[in-house]
C-alpha positions as a Markdown table, in Angstrom:
| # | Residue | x | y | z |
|---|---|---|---|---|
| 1 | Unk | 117.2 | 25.6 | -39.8 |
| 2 | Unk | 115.8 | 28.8 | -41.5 |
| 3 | Unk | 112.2 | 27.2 | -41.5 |
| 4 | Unk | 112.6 | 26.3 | -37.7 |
| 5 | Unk | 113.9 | 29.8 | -36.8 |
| 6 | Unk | 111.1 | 31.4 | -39.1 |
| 7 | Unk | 108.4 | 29.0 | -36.9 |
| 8 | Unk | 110.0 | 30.2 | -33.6 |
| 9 | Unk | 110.2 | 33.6 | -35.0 |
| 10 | Unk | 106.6 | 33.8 | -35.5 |
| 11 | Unk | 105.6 | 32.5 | -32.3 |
| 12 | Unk | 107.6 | 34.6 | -30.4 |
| 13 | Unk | 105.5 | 37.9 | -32.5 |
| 14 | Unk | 102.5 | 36.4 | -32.2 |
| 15 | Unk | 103.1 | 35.9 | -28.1 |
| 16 | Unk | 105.3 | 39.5 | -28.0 |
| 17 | Unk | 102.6 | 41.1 | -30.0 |
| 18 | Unk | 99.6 | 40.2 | -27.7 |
| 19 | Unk | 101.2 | 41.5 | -24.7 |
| 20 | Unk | 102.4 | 45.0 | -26.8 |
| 21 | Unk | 98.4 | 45.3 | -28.3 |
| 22 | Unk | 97.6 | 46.3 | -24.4 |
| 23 | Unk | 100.2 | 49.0 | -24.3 |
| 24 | Unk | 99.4 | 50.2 | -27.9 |
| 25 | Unk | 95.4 | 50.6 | -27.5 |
| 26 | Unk | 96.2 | 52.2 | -24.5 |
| 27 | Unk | 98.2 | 54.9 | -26.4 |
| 28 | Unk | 95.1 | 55.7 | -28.6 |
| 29 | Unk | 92.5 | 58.2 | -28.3 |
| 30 | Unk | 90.0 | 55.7 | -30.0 |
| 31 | Unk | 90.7 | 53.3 | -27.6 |
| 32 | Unk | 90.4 | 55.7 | -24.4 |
| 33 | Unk | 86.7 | 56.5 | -25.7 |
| 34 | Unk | 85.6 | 53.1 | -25.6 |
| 35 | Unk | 86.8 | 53.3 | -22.0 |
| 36 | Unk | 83.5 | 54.4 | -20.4 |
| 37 | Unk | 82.3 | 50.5 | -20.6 |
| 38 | Unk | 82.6 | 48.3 | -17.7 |
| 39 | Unk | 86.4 | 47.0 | -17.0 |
| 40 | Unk | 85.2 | 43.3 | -17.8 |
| 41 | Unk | 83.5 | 44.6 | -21.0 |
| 42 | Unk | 86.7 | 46.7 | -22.1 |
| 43 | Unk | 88.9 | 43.6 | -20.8 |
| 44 | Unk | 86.2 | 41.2 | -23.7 |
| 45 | Unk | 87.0 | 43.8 | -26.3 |
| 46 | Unk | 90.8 | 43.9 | -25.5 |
| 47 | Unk | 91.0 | 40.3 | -25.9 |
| 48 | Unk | 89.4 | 40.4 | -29.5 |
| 49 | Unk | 91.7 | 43.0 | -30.8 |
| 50 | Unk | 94.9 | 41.5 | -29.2 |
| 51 | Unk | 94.1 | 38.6 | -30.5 |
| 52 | Unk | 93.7 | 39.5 | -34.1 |
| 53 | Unk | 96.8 | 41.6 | -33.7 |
| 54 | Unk | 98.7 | 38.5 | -32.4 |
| 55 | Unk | 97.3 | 36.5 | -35.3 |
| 56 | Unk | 97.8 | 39.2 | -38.3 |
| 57 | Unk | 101.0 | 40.7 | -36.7 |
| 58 | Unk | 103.6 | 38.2 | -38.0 |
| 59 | Unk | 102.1 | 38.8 | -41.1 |
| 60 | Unk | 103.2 | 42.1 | -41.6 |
| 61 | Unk | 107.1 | 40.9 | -41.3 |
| 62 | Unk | 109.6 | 39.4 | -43.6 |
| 63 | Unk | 111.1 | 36.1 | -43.1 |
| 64 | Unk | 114.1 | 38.2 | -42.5 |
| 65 | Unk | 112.6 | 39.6 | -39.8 |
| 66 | Unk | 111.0 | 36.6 | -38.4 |
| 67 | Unk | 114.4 | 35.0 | -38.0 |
| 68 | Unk | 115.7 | 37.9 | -36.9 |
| 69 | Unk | 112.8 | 37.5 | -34.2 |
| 70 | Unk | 113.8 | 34.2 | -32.8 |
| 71 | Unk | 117.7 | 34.7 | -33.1 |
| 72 | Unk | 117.9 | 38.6 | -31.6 |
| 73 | Unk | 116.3 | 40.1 | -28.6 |
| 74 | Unk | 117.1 | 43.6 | -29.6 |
| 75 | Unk | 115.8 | 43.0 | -33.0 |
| 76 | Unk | 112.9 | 41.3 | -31.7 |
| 77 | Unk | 111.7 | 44.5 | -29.4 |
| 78 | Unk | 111.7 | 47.0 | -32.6 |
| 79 | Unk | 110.2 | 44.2 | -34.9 |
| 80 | Unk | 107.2 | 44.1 | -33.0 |
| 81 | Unk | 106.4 | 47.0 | -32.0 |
| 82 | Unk | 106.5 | 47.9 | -35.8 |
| 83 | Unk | 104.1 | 45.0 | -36.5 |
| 84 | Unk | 101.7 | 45.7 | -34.0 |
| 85 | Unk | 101.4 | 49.3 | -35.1 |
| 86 | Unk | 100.6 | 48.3 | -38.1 |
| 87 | Unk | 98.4 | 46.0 | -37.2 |
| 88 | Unk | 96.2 | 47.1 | -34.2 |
| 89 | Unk | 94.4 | 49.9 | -36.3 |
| 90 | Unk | 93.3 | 47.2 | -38.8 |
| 91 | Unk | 92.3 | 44.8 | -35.9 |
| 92 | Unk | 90.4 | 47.6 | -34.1 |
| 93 | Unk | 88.7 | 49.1 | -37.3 |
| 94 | Unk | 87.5 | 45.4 | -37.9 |
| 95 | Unk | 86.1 | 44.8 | -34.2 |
| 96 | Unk | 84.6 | 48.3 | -34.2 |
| 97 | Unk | 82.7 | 47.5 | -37.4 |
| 98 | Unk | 81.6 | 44.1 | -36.8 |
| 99 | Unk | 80.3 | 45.1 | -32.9 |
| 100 | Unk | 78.6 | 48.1 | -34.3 |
């Protein structure tokens, strides 16, 4: 069961993470200057980060938290908002980088 509730753990951040990535780049001045491209351009670029942040995200967490993840919604919430923090600087830094 542990290895199960780990799996559904991680998908859950992975999917919870994607949709938090928006609201977090949104919250960043770096982000808000990379704003003066077109809305389907900026929509491209959002779509890379988020989805490096939903694929590095559950690997910032424990297996602790992962089960935690699938078992508590409360838990869940503050577990991924912690993960994408941490992860949506290193996403961005990468896709700034590599599109530069």
């Amino acid at each position: 069961t542990g290895g199960a509730a780990t799996a559904i753990g991680k998908s859950l951040i992975q999917n919870y993470a994607h949709n938090q990535c928006s609201v977090e780049l949104n919250k960043r001045q770096e982000w808000r200057v990379a704003l003066a491209v077109t809305a389907e351009k900026q929509q491209q670029w959002e779509d890379q980060i988020c989805g490096c942040v939903s694929e590095e995200a559950p690997n910032s967490v424990t297996v602790t938290d992962l089960v935690q993840a699938a078992t508590n919604q409360s838990a869940r919430t503050g577990i991924v908002a912690n993960a994408v923090t941490k992860t949506v600087t290193s996403c961005l830094n990468r896709f700034v980088k590599n599109s530069g």
